[in-house]
Legacy VTK file of the C-alpha trace (Angstrom):
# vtk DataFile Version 3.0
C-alpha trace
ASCII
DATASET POLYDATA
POINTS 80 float
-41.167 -49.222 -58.335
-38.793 -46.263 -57.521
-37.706 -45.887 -61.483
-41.141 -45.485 -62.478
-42.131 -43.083 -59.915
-39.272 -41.076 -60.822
-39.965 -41.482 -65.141
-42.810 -40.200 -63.926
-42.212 -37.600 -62.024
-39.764 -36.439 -64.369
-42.253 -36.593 -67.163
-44.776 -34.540 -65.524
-42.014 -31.702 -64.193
-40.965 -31.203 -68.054
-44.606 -30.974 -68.623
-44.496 -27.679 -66.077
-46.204 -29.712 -63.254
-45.239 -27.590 -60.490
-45.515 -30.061 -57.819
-43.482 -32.851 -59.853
-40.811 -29.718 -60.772
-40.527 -29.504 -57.058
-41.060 -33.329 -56.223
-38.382 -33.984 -59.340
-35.988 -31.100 -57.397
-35.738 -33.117 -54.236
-34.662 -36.730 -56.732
-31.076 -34.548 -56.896
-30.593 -33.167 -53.055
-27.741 -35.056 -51.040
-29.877 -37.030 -48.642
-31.951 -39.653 -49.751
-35.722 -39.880 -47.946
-33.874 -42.707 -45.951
-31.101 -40.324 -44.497
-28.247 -41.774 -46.616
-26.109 -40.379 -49.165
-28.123 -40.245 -52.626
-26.359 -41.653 -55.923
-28.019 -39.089 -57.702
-27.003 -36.300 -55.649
-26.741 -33.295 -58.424
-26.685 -29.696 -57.126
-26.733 -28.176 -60.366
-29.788 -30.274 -61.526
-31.530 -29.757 -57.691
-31.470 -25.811 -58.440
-32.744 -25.668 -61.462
-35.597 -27.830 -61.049
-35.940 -25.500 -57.446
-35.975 -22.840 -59.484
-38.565 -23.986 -61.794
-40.954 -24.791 -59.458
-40.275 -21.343 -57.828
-41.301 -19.767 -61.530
-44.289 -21.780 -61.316
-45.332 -20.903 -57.996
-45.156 -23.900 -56.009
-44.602 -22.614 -52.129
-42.483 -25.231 -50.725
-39.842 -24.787 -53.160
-38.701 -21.335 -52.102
-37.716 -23.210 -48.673
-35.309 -25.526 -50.642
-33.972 -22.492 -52.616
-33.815 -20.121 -49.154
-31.816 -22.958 -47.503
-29.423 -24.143 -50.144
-28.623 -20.198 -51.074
-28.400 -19.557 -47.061
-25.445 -22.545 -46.911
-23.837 -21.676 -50.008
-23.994 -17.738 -48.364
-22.571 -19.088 -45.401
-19.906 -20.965 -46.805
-18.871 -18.201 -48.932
-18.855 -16.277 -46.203
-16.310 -18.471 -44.001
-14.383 -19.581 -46.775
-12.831 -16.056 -47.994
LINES 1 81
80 0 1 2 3 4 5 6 7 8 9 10 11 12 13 14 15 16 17 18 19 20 21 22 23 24 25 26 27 28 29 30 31 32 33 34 35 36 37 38 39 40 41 42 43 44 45 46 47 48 49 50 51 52 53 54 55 56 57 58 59 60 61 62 63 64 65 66 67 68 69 70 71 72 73 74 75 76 77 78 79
């Protein structure tokens, strides 16, 4: 059931569906719906689609985007 929610999810984001760009976004973040580690964690992937669904004006994405960008500040920030 999971594989073809996430075709079609997947199917709709390309289509510029902002709520599957956003819904398609949180397939690639590190914790699964479940709280354990995801397979298909993919950060690269994750912003993008963020960003997408940003572009298309879906609100809840600019929270993913404001907290992945605040963590990646913050480790930047400790790290050098």
């Amino acid at each position: 059931m999971y594989e073809q929610f996430f075709k079609l999810i997947k199917k709709a984001a390309y289509l510029k569906n902002k709520d599957a760009m956003y819904e398609y976004a949180l397939q690639f973040e590190n914790v699964s719906f479940l709280g354990v580690d995801n397979p298909l964690f993919n950060p690269k992937r994750r912003n993008f689609w963020y960003h997408k669904a940003i572009e298309s004006g879906h609100p809840e994405a600019y929270i993913g985007d404001f907290f992945i960008n605040d963590i990646l500040y913050s480790r930047h920030f400790i790290f050098q």
